[in-house]
C-alpha positions as CSV (number, residue, x, y, z in Angstrom):
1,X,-39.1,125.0,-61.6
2,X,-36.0,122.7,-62.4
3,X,-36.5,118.8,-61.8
4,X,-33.1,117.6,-60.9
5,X,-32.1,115.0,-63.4
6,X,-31.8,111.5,-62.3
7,X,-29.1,109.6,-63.3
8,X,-29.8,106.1,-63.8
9,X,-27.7,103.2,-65.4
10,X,-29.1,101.3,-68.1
11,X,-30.1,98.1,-67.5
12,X,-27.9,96.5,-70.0
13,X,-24.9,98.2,-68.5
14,X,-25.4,97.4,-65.3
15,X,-25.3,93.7,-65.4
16,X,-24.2,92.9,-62.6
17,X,-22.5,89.4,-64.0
18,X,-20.8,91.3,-66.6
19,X,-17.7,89.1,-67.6
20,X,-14.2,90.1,-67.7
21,X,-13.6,90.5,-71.1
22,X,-16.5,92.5,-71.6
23,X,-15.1,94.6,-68.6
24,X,-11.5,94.6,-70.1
25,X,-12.8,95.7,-73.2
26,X,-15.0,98.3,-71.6
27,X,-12.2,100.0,-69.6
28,X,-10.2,100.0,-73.0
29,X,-12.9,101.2,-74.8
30,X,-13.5,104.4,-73.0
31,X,-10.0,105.1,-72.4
32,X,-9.5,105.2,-76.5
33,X,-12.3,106.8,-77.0
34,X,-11.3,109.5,-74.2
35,X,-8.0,109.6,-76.1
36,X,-9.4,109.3,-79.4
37,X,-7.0,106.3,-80.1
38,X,-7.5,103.6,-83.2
39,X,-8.4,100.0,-82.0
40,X,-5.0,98.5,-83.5
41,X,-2.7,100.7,-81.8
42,X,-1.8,98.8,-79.0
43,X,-1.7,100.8,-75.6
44,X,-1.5,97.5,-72.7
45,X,2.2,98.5,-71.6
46,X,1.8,102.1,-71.8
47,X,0.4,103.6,-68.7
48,X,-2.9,105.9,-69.1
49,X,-0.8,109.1,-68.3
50,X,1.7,108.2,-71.0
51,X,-0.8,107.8,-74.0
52,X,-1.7,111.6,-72.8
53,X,-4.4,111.3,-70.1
54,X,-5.0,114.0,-68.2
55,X,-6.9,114.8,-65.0
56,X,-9.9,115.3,-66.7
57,X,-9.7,112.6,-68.6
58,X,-9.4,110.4,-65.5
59,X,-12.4,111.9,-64.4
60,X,-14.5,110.9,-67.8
61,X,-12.8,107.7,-67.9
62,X,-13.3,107.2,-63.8
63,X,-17.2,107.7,-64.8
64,X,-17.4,105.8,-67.4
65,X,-15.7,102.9,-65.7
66,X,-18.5,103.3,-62.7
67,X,-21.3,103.7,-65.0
68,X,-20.8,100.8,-67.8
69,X,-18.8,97.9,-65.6
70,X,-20.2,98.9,-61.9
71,X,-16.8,99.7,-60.8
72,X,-15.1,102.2,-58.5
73,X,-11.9,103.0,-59.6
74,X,-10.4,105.8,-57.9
75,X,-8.7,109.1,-60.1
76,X,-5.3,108.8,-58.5
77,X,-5.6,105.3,-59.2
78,X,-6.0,105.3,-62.7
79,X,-3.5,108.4,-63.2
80,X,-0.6,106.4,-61.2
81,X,-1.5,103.1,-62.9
82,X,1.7,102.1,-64.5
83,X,0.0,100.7,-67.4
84,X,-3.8,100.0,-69.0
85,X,-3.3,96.3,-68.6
86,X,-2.7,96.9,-64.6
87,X,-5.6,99.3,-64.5
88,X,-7.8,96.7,-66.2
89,X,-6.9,93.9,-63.9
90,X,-7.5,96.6,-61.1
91,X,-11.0,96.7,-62.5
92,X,-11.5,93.0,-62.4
93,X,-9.9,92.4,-59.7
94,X,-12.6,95.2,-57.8
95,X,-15.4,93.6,-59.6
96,X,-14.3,90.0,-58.2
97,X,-13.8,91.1,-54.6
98,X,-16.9,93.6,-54.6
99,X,-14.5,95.9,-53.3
100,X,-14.4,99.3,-54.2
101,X,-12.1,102.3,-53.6
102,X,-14.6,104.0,-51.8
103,X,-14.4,101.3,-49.3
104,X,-11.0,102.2,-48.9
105,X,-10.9,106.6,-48.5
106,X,-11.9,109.3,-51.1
107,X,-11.9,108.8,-54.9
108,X,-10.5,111.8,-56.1
């Protein structure tokens, strides 16, 4: 009847020696395009919450993160980041260490 959809990454985005700038910019990326914010306003020192991310945001920007940098980064995590540059170097620093916050309880 229905064949469930398989969700795969593309190859190109799942590099696994992706390096940090492309990450940084990745994790930027998504969050201004979630946010639907130019590329020369400058959001580093504002948190994710104060540039007007919501929960559901989190949650595209949460995917997004997994899917193009091979990355868990939890929801609460990047709602309570206290700014984009500290949820980037979050990202890198997950990436580095291979660990993930799955590794570490639920990601909601």
């Amino acid at each position: 009847m229905f064949e469930r959809e398989q969700r795969t990454r593309p190859d190109a985005e799942h590099d696994p020696h992706l390096e940090d700038a492309e990450i940084s910019a990745r994790v930027r990326g998504g969050l201004r395009s979630i946010l639907r914010l130019s590329s020369d306003f400058d959001i580093d020192a504002r948190s994710p919450v104060d540039l007007g991310l919501s929960s559901l945001g989190a949650i595209t920007l949460q995917y997004q993160i997994r899917m193009t940098c091979n990355v868990e980064v939890a929801v609460s995590e990047i709602l309570s980041a206290a700014s984009v540059a500290g949820l980037v170097d979050l990202a890198l620093l997950r990436r580095a260490t291979g660990l993930s916050s799955g590794q570490e309880g639920m990601l909601l």
